[in-house]
N, C-alpha and C positions, 0 to 999 in steps of 0.2 A: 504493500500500500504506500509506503512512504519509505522507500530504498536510498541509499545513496551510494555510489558508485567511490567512495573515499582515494581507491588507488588513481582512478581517473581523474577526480578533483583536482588533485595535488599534481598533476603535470603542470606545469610554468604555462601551457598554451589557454589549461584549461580553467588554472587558476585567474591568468589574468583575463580571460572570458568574463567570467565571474564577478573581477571588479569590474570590470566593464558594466556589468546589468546592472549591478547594482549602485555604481554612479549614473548608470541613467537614468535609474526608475526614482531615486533621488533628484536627481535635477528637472523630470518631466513633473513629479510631485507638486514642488515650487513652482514653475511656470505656467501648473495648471491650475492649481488652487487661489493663486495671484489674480488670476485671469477672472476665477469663479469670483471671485472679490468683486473685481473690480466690472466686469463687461455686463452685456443686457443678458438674461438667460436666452431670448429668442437665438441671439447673436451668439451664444455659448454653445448653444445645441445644435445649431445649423453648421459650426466646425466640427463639432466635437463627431460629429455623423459621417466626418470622412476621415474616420479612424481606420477604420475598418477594409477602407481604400488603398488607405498608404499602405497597413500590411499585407496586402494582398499584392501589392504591386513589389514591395519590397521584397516579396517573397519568389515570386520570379524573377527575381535579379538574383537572389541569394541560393534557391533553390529552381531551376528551370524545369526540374521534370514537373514539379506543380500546374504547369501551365496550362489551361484550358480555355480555349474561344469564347465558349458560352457567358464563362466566367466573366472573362475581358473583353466583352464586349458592353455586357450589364454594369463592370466598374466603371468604365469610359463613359457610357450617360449618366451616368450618376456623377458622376465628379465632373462632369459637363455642366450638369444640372446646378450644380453646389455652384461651380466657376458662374455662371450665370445668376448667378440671386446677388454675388456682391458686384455684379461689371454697372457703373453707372457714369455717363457721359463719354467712353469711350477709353474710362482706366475702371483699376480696381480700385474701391474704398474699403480699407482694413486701417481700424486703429491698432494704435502701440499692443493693448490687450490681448487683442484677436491675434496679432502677429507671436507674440509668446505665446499664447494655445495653439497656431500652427506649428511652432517647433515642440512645442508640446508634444501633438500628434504623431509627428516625425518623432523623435526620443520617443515614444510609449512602441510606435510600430517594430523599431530597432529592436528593442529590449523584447519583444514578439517574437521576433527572429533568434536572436540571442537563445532567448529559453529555450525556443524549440529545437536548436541545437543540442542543448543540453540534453535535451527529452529523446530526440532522433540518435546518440552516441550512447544512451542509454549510463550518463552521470546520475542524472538525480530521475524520483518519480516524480508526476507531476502535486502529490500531498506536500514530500521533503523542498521539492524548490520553492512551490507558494511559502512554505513554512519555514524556512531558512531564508528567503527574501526580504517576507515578512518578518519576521523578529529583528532583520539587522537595520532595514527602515524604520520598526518602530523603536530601538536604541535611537538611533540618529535624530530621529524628530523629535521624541521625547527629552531628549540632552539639548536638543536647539532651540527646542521653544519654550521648554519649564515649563507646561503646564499646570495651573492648580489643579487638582483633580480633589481636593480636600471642600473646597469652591460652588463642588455639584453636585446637584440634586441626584436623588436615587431614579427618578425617571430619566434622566439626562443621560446619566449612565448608561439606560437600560436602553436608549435608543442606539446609544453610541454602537452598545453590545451587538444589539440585534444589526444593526447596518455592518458591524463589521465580520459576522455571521454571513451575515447573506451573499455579500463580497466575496470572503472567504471559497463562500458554495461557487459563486461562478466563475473566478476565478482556474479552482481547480476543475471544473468541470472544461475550461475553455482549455487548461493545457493538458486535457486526457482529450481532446477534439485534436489539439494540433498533434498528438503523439499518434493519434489512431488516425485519424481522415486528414490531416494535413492542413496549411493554413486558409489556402483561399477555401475549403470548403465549411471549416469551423467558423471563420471570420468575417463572411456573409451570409 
């Protein structure tokens, strides 16, 4: 259920892999939550929908047997569609925000890539990598923000809990899709 590959880890290629995900999924964290801060939600959700695009596309660069027409032809109007809701006068209008939620997008689809590496050389399961990702994100953000948690209410908590439960669920369910069926078919 939640294996890890320890002799594999510990190669130099696979190790610095590794840091690699894990400063991305760090720095996409910041640039996205910044963003949720500060931009409209309509504006948050109409990028945040071509997530799903960039790893699909990332994924036939990374991985080419993935590649499927059908597939890429339904990305291609869809991120048409997306390119067209911001083109107005003859350029695009993206504030500062929006432009850090697209790199966002990019760094989240990487770290997509990344994992499934891990998941395809058969390093980690997909329970051990969400959970070992997890716990070293929340060291980091926990030591960077101080949170009071002393501060909150017992319902507050219990939202927190269950939102990070449900996460948790889909999460691991999307890297047991990229380890069985692949990306473009889990991530559309």
């Amino acid at each position: 259920l939640g294996s890890v590959n320890w002799f594999l880890l510990l190669l130099p290629e696979f190790l610095l892999l590794f840091l690699v995900l894990i400063s991305l999924a760090i720095t996409w964290n910041i640039f996205y939550y910044e963003s949720l801060k500060k931009e409209t939600l309509a504006e948050f959700e109409s990028i945040i929908m071509i997530t799903p695009l960039v790893t699909v596309a990332l994924s036939w660069v990374f991985f080419p047997e993935t590649w499927d027409p059908r597939i890429g032809i339904a990305a291609l109007i869809g991120a048409s569609a997306l390119a067209w809701s911001h083109w107005e006068k003859h350029h695009f209008t993206i504030s500062h925000y929006s432009m850090n939620l697209i790199v966002a997008v990019v760094l989240m689809a990487t770290e997509d890539i990344i994992a499934t590496e891990f998941l395809r050389d058969g390093v980690f399961a997909p329970v051990s990598l969400y959970a070992i990702r997890t716990l070293i994100l929340f060291a980091f953000f926990f030591a960077y923000y101080r949170p009071n948690v002393m501060r909150m209410n017992k319902s507050q908590l219990n939202i927190i809990s269950l939102a990070g439960l449900l996460g948790a669920a889909f999460m691991v369910f999307k890297y047991y899709g990229y380890q069985l069926f692949g990306i473009p078919y889990t991530a559309l």
